[in-house]
N, CA and C atoms as a LAMMPS dump frame, in Angstrom:
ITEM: TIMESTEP
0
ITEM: NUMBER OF ATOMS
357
ITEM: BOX BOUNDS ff ff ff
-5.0000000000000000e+02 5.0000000000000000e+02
-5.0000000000000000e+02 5.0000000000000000e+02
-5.0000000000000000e+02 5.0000000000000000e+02
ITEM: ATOMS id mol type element x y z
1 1 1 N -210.393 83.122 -28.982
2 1 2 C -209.429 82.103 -28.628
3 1 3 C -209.711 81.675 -27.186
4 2 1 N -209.475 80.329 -27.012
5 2 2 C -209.752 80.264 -25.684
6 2 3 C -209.079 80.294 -24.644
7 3 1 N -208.92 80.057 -23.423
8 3 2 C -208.478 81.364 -22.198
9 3 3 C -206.724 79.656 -22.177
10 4 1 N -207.375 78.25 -22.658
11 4 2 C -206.405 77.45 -22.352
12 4 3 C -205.578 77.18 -23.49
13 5 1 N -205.961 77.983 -24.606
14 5 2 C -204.834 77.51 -25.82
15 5 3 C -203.87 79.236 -25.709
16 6 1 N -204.793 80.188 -24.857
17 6 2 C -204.139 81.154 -24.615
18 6 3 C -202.679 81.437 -23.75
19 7 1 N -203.255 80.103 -22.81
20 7 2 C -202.074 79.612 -21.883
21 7 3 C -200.852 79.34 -22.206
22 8 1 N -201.318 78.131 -23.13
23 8 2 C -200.054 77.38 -23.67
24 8 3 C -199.524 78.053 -24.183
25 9 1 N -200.286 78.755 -25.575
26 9 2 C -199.111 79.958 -26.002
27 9 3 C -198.276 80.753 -25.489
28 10 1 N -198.826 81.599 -24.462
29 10 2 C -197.837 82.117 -23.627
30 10 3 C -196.759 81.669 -22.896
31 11 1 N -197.201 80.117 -22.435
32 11 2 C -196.186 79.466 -22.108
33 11 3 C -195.147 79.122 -22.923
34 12 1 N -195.369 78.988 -24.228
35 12 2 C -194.542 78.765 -25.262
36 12 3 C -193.697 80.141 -25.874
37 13 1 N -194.358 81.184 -26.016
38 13 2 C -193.335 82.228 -25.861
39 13 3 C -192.646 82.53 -24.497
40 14 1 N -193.3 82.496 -23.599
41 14 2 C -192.258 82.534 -22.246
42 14 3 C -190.848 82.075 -22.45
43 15 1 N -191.14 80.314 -22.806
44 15 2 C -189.957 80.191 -23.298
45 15 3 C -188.701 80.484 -24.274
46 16 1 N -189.813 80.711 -25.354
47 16 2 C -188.51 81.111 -26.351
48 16 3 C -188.175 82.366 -25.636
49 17 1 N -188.793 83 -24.868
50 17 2 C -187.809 84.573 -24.669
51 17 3 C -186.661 83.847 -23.995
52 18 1 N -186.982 82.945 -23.202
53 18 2 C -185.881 82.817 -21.894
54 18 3 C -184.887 82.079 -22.96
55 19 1 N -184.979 81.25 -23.888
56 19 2 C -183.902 80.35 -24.619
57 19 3 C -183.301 80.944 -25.458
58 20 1 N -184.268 82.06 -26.124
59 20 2 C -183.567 82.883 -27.397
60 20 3 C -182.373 83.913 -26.62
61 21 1 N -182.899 84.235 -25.705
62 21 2 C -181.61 85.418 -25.205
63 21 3 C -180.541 85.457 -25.279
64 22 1 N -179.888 84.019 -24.965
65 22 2 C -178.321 83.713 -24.995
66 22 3 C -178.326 83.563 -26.856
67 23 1 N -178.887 83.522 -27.514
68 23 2 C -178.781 82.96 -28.802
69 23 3 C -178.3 84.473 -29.579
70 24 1 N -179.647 85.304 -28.875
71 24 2 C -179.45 86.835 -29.579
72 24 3 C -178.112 87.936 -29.249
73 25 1 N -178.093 87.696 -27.794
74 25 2 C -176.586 88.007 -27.421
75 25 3 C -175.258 87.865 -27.949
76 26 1 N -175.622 86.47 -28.032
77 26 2 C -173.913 85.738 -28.964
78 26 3 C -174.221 86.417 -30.91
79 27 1 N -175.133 86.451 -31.145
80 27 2 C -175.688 87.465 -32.434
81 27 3 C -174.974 88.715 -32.551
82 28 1 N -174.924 89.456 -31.784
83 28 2 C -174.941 90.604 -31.396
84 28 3 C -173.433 90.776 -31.304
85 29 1 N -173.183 89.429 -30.026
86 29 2 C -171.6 89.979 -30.194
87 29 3 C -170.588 89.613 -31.627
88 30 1 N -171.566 88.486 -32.548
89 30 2 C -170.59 88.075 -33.7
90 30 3 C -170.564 89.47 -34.545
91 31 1 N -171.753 90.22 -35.005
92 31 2 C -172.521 91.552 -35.57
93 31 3 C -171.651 92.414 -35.13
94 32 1 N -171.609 92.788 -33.924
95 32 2 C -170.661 94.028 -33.158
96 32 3 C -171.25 95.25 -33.186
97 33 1 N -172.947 94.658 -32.368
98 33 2 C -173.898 95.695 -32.156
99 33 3 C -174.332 95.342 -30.8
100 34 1 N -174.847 97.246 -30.528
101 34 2 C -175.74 97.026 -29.379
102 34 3 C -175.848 95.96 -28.61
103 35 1 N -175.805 95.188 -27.639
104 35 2 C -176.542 93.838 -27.153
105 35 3 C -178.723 94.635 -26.723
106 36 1 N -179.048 95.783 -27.109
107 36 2 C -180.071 96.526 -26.818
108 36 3 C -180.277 96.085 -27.696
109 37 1 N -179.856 96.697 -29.109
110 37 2 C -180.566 96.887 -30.164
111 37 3 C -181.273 95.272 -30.749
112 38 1 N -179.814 94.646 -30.51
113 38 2 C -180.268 92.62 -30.832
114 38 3 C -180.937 92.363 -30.347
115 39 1 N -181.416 92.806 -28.988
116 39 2 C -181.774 92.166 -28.358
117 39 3 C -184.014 92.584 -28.777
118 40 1 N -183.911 93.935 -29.06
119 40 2 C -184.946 94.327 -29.067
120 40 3 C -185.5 93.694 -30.66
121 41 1 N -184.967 94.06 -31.444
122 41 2 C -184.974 93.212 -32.948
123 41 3 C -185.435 91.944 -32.983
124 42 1 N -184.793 91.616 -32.177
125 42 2 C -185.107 89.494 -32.066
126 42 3 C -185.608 89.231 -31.32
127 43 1 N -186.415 90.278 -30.336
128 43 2 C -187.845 90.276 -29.291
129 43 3 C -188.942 90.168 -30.237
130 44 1 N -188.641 91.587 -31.424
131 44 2 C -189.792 92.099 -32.359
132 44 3 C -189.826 90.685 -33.158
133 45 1 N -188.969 90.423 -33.502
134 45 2 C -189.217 89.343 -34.21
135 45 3 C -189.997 88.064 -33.689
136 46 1 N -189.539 87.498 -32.611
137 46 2 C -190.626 86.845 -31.604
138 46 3 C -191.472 87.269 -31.479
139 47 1 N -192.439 88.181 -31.438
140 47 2 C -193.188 88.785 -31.489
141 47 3 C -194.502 89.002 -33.052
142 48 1 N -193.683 89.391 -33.449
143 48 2 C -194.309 89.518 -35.215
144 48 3 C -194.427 87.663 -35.645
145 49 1 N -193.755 86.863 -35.146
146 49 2 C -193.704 85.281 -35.208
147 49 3 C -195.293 84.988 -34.722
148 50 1 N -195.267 85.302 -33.052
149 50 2 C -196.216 85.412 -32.506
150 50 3 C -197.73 86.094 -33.481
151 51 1 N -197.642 87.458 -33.377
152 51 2 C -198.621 88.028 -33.565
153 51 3 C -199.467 87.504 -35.104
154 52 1 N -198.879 87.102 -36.337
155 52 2 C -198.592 86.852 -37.584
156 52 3 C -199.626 85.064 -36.926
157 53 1 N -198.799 84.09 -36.673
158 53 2 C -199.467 82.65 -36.241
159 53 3 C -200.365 82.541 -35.171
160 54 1 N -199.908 83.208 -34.224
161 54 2 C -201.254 83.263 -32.969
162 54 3 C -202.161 84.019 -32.797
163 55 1 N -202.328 85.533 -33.513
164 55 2 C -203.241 86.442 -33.536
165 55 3 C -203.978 86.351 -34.814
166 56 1 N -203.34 86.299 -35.934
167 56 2 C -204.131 86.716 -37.045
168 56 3 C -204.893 87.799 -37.159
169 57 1 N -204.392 88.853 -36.992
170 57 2 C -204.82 90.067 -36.956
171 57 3 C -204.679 90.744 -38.35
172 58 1 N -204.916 92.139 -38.497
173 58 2 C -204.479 92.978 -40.031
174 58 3 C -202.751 92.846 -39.74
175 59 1 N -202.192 92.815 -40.807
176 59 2 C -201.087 92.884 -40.929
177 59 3 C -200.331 94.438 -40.119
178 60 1 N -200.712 95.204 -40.507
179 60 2 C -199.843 96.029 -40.102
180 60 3 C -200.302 96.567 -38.718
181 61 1 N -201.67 95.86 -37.805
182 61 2 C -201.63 95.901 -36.433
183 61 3 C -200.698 94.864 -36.054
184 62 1 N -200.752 93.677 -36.815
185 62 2 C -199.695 92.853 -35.99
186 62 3 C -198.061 93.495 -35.638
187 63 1 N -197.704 94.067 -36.885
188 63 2 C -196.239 94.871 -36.877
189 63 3 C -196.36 95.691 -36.129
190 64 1 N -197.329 96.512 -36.141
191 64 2 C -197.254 97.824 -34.98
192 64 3 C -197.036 97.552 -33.47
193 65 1 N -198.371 96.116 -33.067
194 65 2 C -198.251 95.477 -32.067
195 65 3 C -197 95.125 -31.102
196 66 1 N -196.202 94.077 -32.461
197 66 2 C -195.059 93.352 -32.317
198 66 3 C -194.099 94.267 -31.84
199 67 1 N -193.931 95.151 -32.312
200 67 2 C -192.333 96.112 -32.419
201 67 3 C -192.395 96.62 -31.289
202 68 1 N -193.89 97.893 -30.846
203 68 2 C -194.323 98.403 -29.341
204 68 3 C -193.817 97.822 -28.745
205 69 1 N -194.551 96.31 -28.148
206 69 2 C -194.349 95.311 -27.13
207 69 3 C -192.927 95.073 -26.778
208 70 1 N -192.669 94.652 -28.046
209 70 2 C -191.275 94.893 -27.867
210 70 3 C -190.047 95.9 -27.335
211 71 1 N -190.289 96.972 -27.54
212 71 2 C -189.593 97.898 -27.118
213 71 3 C -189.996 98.132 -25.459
214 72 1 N -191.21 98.393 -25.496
215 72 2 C -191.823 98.613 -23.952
216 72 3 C -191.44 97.87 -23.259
217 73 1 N -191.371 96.547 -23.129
218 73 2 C -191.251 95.033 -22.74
219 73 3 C -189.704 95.253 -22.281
220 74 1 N -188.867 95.658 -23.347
221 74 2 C -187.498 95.661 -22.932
222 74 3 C -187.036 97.155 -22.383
223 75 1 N -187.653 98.076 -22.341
224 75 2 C -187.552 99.351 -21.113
225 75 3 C -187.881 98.802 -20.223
226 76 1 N -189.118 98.47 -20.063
227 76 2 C -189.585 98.613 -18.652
228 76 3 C -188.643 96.869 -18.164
229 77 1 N -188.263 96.449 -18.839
230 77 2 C -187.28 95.101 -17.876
231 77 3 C -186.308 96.014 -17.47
232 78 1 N -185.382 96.89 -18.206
233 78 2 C -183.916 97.516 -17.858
234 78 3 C -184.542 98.671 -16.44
235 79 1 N -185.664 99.117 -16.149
236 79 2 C -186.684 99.709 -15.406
237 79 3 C -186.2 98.667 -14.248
238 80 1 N -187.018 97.979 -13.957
239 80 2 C -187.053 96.862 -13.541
240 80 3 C -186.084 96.284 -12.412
241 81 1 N -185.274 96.184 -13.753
242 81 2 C -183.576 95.584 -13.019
243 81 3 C -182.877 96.68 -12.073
244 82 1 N -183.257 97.727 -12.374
245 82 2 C -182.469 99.078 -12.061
246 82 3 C -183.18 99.32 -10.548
247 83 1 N -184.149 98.555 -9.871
248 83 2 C -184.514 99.296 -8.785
249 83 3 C -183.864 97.526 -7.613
250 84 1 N -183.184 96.906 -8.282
251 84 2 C -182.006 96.518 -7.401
252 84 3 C -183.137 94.92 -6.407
253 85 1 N -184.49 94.78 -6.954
254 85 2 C -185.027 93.909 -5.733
255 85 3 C -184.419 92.486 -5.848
256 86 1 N -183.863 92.078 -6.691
257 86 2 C -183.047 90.457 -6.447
258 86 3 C -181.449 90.602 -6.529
259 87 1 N -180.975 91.427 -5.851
260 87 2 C -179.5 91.618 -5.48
261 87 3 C -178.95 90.137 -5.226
262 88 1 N -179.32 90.167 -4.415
263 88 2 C -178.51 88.368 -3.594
264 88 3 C -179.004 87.306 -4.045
265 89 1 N -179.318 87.34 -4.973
266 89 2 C -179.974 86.098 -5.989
267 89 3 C -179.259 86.518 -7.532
268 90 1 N -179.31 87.843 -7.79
269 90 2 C -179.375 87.419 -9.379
270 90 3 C -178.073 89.188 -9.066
271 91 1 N -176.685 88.87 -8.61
272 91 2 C -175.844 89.839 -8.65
273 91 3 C -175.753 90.53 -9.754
274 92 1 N -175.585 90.384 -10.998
275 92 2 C -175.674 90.642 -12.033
276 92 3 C -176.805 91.594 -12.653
277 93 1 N -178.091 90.892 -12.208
278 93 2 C -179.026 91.505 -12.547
279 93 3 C -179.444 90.584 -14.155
280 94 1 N -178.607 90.045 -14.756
281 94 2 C -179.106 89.94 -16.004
282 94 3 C -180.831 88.334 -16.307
283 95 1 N -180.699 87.668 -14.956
284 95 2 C -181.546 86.771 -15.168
285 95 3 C -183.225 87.731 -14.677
286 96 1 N -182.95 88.837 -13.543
287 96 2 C -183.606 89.633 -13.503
288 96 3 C -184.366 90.186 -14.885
289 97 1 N -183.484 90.496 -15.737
290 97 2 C -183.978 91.657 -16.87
291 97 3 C -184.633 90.554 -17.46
292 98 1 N -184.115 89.348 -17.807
293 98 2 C -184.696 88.202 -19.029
294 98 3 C -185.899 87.869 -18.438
295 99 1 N -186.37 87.599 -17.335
296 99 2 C -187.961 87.179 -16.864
297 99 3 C -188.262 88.658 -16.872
298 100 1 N -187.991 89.469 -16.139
299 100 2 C -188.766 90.56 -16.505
300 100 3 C -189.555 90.961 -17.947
301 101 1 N -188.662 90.997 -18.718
302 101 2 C -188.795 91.11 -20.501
303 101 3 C -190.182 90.142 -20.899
304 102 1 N -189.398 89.246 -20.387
305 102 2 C -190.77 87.877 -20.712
306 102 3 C -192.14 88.139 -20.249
307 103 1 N -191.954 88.403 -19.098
308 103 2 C -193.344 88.554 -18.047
309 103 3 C -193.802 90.128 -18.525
310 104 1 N -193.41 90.635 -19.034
311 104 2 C -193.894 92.006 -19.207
312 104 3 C -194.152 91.972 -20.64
313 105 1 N -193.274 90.91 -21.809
314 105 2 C -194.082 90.684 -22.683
315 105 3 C -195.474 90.168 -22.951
316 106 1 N -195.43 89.035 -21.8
317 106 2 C -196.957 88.586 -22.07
318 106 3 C -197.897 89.373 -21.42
319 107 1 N -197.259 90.189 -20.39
320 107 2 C -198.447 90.814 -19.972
321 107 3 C -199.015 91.745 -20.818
322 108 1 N -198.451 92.304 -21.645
323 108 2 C -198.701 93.283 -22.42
324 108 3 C -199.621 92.663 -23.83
325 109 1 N -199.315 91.496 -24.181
326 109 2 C -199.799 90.549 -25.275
327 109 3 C -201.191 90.398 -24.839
328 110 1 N -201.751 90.194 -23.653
329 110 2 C -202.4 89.815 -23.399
330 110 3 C -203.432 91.024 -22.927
331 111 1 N -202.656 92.345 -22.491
332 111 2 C -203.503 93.562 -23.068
333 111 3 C -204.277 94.039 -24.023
334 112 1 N -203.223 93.469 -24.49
335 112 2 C -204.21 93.636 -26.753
336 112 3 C -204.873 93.3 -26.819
337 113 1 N -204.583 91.821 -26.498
338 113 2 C -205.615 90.942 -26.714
339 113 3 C -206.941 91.212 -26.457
340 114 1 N -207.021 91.406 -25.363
341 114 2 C -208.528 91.848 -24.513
342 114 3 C -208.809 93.008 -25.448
343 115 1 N -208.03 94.314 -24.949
344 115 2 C -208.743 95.358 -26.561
345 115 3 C -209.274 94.864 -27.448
346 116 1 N -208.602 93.952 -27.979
347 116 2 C -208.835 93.842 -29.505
348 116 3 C -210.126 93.235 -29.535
349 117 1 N -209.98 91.968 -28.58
350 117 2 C -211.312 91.047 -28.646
351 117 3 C -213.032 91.909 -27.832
352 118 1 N -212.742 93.127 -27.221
353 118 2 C -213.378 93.616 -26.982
354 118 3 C -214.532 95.014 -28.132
355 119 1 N -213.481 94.721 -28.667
356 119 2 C -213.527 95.723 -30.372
357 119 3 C -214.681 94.826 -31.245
């Protein structure tokens, strides 16, 4: 794949992480679960979306892929948020965790990637 359709994609999941969040939240609170658990579910799912149309990989590396990323992606954001560096910008912390998530999703997407294409 090449390094500029690699771009866009990422740019294009970047976004859905940042747009889906409020979507998966309000999910979560209609459900009357976790806002973790929704939140990680409907990452994986972005993800398996992803991996399934933009990778074309074996099926059950894409799932394995998808779900990991996912989970890792959303530790290491709650990681992240927890060591306090955008206090006076983001009080809350929660716009913190959502780019974090994102940016640590693609970074990680883009880990594979290289493995894989190095394979």
């Amino acid at each position: 794949m090449k390094p500029q359709i690699r771009v866009l994609i990422y740019s294009i999941l970047f976004f859905l992480y940042l747009t889906s969040t409020h979507f998966l939240l309000s999910l979560g609170e209609i459900l009357k679960t976790d806002p973790y658990r929704t939140l990680g579910c409907g990452f994986a799912v972005l993800n398996l979306l992803y991996a399934f149309l933009g990778l074309k990989w074996k099926p059950l590396l894409n799932v394995i892929c998808a779900v990991v990323i996912a989970a890792l992606a959303l530790f290491l954001a709650l990681q992240f948020t927890n060591l306090h560096l955008f206090l006076n910008y983001d009080p809350y912390q929660v716009k913190t965790a959502i780019f974090a998530n994102a940016v640590f999703s693609i970074i990680f997407w883009e880990i594979v990637y290289q493995i894989k294409s190095r394979n």
